[in-house]
Chimera marker file (.cmm) of the C-alpha trace (Angstrom):
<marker_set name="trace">
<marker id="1" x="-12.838" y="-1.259" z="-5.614" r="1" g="1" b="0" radius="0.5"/>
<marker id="2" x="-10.916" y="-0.077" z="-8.192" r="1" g="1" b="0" radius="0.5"/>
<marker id="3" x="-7.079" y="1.178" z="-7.040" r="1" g="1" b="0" radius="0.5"/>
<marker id="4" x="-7.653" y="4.997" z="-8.527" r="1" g="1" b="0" radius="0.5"/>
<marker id="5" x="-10.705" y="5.026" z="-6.098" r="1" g="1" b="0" radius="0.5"/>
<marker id="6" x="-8.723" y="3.225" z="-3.344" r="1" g="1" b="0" radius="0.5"/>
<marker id="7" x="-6.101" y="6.281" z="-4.148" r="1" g="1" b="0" radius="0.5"/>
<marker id="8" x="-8.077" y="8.479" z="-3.497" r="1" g="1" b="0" radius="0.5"/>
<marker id="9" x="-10.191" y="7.478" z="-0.598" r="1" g="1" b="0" radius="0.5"/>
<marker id="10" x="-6.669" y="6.749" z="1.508" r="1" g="1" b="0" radius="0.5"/>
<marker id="11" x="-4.639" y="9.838" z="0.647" r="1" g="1" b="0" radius="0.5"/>
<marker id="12" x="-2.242" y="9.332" z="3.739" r="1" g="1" b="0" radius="0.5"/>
<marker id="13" x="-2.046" y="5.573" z="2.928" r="1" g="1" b="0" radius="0.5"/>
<marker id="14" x="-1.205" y="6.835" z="-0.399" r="1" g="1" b="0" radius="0.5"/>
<marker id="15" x="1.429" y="8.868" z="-0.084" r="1" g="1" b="0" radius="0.5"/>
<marker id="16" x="3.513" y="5.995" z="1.651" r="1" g="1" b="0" radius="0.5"/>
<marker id="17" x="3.289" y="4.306" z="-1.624" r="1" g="1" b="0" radius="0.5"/>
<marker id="18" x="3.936" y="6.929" z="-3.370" r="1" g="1" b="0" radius="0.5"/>
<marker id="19" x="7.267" y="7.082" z="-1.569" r="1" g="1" b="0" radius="0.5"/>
<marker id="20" x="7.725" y="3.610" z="-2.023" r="1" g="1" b="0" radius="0.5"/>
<marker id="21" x="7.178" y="3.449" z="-5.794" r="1" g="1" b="0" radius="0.5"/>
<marker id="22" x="9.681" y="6.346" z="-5.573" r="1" g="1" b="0" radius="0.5"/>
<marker id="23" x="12.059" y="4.611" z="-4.130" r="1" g="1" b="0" radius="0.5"/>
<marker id="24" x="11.763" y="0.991" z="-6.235" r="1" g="1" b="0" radius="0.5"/>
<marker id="25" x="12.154" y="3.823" z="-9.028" r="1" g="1" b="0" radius="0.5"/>
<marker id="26" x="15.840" y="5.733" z="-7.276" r="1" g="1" b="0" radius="0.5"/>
<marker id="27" x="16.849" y="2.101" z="-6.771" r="1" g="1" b="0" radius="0.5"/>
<marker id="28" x="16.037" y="0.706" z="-10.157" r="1" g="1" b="0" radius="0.5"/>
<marker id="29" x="18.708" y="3.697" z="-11.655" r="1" g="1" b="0" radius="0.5"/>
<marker id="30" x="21.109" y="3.757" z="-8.620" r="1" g="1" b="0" radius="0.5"/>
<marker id="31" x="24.556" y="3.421" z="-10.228" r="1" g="1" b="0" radius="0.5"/>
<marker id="32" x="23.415" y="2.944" z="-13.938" r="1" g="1" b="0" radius="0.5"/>
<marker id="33" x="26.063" y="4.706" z="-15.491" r="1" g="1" b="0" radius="0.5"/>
<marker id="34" x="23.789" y="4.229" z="-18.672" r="1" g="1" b="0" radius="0.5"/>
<marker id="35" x="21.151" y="6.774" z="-17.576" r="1" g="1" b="0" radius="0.5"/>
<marker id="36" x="22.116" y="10.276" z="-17.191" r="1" g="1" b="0" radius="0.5"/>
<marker id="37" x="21.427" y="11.913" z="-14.472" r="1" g="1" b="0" radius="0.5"/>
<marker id="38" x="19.460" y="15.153" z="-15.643" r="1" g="1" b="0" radius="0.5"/>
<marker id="39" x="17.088" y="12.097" z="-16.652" r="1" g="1" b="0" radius="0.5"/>
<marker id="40" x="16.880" y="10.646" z="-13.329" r="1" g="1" b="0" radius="0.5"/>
<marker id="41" x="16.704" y="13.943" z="-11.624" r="1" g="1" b="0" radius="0.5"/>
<marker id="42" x="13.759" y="14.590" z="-14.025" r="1" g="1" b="0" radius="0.5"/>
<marker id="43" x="12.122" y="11.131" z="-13.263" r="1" g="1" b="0" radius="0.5"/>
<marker id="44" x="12.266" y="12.139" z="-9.381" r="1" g="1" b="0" radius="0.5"/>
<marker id="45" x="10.756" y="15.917" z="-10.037" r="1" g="1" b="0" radius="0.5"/>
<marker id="46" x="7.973" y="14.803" z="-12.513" r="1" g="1" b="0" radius="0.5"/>
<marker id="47" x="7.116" y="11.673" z="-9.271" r="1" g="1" b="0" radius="0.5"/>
<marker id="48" x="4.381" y="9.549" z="-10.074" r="1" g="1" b="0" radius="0.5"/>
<marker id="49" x="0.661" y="10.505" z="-10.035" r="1" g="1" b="0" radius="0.5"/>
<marker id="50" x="-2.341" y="8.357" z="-8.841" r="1" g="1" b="0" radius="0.5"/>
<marker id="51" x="-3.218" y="7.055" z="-12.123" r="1" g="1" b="0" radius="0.5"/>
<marker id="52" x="0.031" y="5.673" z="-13.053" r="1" g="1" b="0" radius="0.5"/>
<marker id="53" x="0.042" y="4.190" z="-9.435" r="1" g="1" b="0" radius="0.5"/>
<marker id="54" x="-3.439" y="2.838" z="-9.700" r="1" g="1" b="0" radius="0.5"/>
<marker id="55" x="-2.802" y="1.325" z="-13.552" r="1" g="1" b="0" radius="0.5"/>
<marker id="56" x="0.526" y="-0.731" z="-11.785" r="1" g="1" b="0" radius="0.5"/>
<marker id="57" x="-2.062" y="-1.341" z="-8.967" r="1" g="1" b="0" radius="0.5"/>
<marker id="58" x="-4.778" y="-3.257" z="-10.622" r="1" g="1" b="0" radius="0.5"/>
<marker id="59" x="-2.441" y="-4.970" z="-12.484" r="1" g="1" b="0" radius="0.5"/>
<marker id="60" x="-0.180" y="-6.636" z="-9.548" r="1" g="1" b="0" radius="0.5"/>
<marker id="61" x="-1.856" y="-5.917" z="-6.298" r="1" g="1" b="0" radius="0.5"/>
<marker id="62" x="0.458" y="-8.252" z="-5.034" r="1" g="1" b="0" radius="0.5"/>
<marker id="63" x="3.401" y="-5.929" z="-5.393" r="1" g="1" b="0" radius="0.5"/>
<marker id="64" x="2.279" y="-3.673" z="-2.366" r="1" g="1" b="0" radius="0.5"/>
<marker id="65" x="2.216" y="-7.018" z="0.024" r="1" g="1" b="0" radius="0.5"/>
<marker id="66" x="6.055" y="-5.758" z="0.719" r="1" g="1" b="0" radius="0.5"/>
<marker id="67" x="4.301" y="-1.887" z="1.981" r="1" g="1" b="0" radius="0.5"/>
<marker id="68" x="2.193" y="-3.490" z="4.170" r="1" g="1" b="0" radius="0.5"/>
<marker id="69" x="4.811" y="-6.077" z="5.896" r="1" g="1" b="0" radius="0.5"/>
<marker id="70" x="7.047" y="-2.601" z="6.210" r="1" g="1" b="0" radius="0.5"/>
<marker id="71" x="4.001" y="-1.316" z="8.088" r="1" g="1" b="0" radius="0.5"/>
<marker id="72" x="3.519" y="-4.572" z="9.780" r="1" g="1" b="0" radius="0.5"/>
<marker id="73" x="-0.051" y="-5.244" z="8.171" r="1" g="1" b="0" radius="0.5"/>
<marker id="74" x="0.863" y="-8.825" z="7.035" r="1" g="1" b="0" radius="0.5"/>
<marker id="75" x="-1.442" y="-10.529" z="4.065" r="1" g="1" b="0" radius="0.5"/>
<marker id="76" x="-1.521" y="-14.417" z="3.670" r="1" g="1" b="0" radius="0.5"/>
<marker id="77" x="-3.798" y="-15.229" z="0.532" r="1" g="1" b="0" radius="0.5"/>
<marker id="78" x="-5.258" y="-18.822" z="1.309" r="1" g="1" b="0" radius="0.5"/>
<marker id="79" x="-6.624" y="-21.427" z="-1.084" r="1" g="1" b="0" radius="0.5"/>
<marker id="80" x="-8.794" y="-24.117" z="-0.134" r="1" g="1" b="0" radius="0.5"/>
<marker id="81" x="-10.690" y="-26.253" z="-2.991" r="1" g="1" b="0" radius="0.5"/>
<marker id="82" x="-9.432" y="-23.620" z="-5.408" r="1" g="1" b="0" radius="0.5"/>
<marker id="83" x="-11.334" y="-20.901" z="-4.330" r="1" g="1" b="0" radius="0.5"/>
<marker id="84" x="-8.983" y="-18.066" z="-2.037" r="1" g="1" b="0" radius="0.5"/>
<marker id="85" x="-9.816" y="-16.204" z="1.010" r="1" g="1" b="0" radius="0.5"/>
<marker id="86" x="-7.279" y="-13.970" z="2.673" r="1" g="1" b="0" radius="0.5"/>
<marker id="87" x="-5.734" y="-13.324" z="6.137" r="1" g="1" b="0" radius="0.5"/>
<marker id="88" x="-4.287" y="-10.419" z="7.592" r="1" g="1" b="0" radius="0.5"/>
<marker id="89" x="-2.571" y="-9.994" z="10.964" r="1" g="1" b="0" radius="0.5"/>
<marker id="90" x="-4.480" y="-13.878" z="11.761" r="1" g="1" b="0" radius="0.5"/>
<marker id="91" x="-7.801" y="-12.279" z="11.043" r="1" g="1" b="0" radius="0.5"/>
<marker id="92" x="-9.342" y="-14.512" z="8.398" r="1" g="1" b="0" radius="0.5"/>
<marker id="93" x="-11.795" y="-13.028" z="5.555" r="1" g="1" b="0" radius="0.5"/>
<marker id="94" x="-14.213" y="-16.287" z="5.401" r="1" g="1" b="0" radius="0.5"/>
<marker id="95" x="-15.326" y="-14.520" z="1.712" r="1" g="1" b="0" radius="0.5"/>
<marker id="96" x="-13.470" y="-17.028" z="-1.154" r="1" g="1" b="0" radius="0.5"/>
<marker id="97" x="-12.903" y="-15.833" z="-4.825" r="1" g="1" b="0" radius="0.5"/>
<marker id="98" x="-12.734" y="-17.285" z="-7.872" r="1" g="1" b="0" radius="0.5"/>
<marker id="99" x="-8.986" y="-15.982" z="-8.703" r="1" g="1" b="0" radius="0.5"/>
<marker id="100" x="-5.690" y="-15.049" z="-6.512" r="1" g="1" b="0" radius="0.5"/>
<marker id="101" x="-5.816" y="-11.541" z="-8.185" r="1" g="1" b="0" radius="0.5"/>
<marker id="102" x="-9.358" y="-11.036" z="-6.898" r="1" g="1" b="0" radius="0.5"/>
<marker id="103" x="-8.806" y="-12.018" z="-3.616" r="1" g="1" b="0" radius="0.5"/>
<marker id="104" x="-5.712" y="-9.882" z="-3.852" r="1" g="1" b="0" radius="0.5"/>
<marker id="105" x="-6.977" y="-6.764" z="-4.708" r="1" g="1" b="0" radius="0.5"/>
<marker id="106" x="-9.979" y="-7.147" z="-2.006" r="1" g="1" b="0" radius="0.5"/>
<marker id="107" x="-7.322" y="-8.006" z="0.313" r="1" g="1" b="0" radius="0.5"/>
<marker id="108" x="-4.757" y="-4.639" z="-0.301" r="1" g="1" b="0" radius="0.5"/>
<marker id="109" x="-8.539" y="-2.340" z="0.055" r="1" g="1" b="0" radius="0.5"/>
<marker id="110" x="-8.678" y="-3.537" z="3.868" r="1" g="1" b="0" radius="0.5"/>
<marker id="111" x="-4.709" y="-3.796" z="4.099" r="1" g="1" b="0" radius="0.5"/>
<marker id="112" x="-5.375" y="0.603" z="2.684" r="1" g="1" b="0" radius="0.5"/>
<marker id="113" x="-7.694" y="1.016" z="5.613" r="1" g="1" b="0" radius="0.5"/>
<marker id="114" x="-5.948" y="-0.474" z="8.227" r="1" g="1" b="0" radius="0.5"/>
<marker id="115" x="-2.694" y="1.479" z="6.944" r="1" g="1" b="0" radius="0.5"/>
<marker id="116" x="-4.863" y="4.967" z="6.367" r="1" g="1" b="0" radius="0.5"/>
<marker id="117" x="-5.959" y="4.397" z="10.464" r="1" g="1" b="0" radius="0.5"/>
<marker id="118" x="-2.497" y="3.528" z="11.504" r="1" g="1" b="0" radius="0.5"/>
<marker id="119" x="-1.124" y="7.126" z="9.743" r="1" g="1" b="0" radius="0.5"/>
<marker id="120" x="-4.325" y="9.019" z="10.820" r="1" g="1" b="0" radius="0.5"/>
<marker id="121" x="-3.575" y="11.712" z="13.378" r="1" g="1" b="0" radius="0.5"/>
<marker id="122" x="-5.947" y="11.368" z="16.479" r="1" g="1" b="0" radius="0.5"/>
<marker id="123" x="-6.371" y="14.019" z="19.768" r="1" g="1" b="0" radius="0.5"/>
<marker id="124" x="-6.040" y="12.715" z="22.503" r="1" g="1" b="0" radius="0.5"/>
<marker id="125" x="-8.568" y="12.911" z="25.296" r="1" g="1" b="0" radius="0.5"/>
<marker id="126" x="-6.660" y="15.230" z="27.343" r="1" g="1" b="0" radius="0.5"/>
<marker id="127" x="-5.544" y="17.841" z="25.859" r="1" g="1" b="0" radius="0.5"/>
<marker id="128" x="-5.071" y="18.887" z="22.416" r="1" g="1" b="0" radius="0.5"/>
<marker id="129" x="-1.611" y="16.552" z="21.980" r="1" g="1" b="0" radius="0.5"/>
<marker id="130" x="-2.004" y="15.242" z="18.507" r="1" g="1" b="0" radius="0.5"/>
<marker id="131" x="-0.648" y="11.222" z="18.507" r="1" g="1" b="0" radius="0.5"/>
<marker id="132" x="-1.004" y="8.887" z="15.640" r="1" g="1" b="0" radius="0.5"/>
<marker id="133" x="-3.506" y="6.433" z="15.512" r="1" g="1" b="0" radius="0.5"/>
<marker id="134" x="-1.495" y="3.562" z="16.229" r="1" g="1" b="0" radius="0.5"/>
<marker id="135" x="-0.117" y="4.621" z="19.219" r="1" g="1" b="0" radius="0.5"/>
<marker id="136" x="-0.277" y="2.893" z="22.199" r="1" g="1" b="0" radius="0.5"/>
<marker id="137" x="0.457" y="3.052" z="25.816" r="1" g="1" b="0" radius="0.5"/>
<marker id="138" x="3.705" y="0.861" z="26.877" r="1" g="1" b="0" radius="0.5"/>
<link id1="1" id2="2" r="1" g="1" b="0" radius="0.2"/>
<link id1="2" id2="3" r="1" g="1" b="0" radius="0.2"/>
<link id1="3" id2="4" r="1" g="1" b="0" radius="0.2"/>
<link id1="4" id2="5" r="1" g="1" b="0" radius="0.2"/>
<link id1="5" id2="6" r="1" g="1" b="0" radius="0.2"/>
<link id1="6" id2="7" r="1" g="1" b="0" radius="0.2"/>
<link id1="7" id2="8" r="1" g="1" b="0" radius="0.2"/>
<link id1="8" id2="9" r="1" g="1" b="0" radius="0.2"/>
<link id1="9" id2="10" r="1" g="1" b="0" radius="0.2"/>
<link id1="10" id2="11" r="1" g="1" b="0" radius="0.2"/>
<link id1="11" id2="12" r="1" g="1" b="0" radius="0.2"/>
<link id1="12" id2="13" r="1" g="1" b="0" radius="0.2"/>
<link id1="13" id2="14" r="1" g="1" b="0" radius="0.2"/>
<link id1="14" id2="15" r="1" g="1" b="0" radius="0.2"/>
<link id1="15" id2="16" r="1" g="1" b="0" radius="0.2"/>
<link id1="16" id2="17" r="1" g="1" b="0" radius="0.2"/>
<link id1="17" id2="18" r="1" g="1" b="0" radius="0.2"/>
<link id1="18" id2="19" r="1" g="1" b="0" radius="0.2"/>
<link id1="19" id2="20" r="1" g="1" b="0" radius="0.2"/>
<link id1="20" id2="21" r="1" g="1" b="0" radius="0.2"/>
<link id1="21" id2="22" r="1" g="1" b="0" radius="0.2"/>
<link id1="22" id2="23" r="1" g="1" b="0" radius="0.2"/>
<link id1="23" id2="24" r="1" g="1" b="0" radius="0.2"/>
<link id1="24" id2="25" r="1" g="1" b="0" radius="0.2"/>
<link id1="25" id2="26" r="1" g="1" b="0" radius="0.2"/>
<link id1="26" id2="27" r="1" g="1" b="0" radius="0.2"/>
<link id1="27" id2="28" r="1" g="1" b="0" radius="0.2"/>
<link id1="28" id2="29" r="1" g="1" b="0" radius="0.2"/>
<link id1="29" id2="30" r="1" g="1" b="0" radius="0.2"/>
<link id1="30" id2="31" r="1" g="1" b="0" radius="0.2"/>
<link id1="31" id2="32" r="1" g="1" b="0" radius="0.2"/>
<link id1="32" id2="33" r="1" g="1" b="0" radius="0.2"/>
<link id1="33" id2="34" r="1" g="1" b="0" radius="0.2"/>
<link id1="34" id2="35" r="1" g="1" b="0" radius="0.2"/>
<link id1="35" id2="36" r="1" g="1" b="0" radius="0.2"/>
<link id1="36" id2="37" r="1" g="1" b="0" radius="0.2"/>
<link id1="37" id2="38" r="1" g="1" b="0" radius="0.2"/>
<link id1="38" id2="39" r="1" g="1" b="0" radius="0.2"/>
<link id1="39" id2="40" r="1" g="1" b="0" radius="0.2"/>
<link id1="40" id2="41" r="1" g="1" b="0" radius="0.2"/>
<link id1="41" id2="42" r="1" g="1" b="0" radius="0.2"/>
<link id1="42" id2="43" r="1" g="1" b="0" radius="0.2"/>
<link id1="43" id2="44" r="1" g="1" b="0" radius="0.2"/>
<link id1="44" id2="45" r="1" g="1" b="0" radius="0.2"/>
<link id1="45" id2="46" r="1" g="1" b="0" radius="0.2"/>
<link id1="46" id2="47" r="1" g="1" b="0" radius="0.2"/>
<link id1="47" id2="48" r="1" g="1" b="0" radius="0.2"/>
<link id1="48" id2="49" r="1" g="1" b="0" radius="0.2"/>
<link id1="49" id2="50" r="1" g="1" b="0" radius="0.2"/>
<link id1="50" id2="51" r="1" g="1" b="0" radius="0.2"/>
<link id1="51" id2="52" r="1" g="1" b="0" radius="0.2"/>
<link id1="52" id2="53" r="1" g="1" b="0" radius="0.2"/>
<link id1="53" id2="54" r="1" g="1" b="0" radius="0.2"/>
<link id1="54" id2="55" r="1" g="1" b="0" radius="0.2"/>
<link id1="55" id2="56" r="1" g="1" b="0" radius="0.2"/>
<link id1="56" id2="57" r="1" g="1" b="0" radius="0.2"/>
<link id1="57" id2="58" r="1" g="1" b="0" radius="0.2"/>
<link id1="58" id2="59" r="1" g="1" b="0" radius="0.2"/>
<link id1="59" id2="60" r="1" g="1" b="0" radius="0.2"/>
<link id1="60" id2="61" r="1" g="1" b="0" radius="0.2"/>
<link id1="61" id2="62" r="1" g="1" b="0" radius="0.2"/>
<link id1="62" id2="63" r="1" g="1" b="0" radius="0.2"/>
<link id1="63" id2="64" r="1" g="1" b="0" radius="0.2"/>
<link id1="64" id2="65" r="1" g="1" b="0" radius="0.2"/>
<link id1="65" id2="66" r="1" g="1" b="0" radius="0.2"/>
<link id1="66" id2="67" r="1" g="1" b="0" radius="0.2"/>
<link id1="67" id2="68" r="1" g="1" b="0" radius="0.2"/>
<link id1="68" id2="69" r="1" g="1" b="0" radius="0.2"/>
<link id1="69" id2="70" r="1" g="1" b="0" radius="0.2"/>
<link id1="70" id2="71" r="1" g="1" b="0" radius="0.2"/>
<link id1="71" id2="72" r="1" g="1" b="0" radius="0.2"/>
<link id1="72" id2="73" r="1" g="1" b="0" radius="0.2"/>
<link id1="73" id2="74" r="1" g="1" b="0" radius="0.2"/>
<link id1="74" id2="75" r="1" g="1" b="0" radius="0.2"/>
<link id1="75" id2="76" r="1" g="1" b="0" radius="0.2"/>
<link id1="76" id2="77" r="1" g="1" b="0" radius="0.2"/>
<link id1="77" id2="78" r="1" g="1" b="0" radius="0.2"/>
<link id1="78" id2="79" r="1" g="1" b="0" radius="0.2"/>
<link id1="79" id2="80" r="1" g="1" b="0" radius="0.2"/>
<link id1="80" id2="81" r="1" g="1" b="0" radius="0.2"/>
<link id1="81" id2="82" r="1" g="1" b="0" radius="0.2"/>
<link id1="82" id2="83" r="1" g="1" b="0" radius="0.2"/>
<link id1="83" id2="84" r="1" g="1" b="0" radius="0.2"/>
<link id1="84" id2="85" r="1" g="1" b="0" radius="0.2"/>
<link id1="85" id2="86" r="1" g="1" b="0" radius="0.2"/>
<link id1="86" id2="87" r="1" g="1" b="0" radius="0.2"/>
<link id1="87" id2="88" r="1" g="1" b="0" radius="0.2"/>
<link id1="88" id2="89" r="1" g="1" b="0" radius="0.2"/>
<link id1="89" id2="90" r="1" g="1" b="0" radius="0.2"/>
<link id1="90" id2="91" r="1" g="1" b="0" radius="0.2"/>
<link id1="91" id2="92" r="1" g="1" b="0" radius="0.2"/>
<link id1="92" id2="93" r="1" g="1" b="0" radius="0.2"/>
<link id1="93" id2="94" r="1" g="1" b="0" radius="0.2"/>
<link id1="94" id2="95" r="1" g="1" b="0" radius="0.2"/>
<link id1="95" id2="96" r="1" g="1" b="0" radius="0.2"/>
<link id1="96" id2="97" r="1" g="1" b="0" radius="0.2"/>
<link id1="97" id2="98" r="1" g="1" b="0" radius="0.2"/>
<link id1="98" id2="99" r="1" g="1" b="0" radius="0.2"/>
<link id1="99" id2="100" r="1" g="1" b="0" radius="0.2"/>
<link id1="100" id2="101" r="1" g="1" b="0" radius="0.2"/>
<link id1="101" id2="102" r="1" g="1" b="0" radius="0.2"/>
<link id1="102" id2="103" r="1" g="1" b="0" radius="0.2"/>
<link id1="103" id2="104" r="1" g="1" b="0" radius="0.2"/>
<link id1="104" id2="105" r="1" g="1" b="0" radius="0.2"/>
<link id1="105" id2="106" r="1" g="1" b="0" radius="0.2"/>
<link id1="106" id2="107" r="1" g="1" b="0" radius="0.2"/>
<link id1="107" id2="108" r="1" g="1" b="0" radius="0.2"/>
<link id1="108" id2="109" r="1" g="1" b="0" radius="0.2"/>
<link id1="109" id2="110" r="1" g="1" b="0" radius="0.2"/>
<link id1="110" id2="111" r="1" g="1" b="0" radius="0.2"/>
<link id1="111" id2="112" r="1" g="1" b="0" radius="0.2"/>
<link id1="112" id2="113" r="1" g="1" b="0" radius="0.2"/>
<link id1="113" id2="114" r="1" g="1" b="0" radius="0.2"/>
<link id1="114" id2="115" r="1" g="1" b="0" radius="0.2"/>
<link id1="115" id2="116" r="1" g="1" b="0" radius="0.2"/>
<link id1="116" id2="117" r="1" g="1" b="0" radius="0.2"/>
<link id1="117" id2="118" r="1" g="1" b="0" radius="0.2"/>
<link id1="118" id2="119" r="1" g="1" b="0" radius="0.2"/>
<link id1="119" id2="120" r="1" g="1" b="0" radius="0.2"/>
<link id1="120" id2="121" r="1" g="1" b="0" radius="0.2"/>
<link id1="121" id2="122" r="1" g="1" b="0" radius="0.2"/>
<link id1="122" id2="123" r="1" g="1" b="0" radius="0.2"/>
<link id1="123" id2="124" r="1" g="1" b="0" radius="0.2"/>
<link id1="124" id2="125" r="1" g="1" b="0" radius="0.2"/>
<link id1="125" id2="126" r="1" g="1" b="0" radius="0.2"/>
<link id1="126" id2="127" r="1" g="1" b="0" radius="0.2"/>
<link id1="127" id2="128" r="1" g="1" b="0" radius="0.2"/>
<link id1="128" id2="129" r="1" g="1" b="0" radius="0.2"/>
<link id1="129" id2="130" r="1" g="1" b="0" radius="0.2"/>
<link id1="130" id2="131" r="1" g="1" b="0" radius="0.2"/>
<link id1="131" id2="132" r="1" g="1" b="0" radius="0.2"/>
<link id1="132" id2="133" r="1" g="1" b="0" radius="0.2"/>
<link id1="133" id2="134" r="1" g="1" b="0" radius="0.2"/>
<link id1="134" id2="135" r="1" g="1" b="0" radius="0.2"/>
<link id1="135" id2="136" r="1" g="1" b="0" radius="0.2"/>
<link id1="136" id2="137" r="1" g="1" b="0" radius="0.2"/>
<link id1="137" id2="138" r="1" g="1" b="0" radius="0.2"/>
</marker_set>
């Protein structure tokens, strides 16, 4: 699946990396006395939209491994007679692929799902409390 498509089928999943690109981006001019700050102010107003996001996406899925482990959705990318399958949370994909970047990007599409449940709002079964899906009794 193509990142633009996995944008846009996940749209809370999304937005986290939205804020996270945001951020990278407020840390990247943090204290550069070089940039001026109507220009950063206009770099946070203008954000970033899902095509930019998806471009950055396809070309290093391996850059949103560090928004899932925030989440706790933790990817290990595994190579065994150089073809690569990939784990997350010790559940093993037995699929292998040719190239790390393949195996990548089919890895971050479950990693969006699992992340899009986790931020989905669910009712409850008594009442009409609204809890997020990753809630759990204690």
């Amino acid at each position: 699946m193509k990142a633009i498509e996995l944008l846009e089928k996940h749209p809370l999943a999304t937005e986290l990396v939205r804020a996270w690109f945001m951020q990278r981006m407020i840390d990247s001019v943090k204290g550069d006395n070089e940039v001026p700050e109507d220009f950063k102010n206009f770099m946070l107003e203008q954000g970033i939209e899902n095509d930019r996001m998806a471009v950055m996406i396809d070309a290093n899925p391996r850059m949103l491994f560090d928004v899932f482990d925030e989440n706790e959705i933790f990817i290990s990318i595994n190579i065994t007679n150089r073809k690569f399958n990939y784990r997350i949370d010790n559940i093993i994909n037995p699929t292998e692929y040719s190239t790390r970047k393949e195996c990548e990007l089919i890895s971050i599409t479950r990693a969006f799902e699992i992340l899009e449940n986790k931020l989905k709002p669910v009712l409850e079964d008594e009442g009409s409390e609204i809890v997020t899906g990753d809630n759990t009794d204690d």
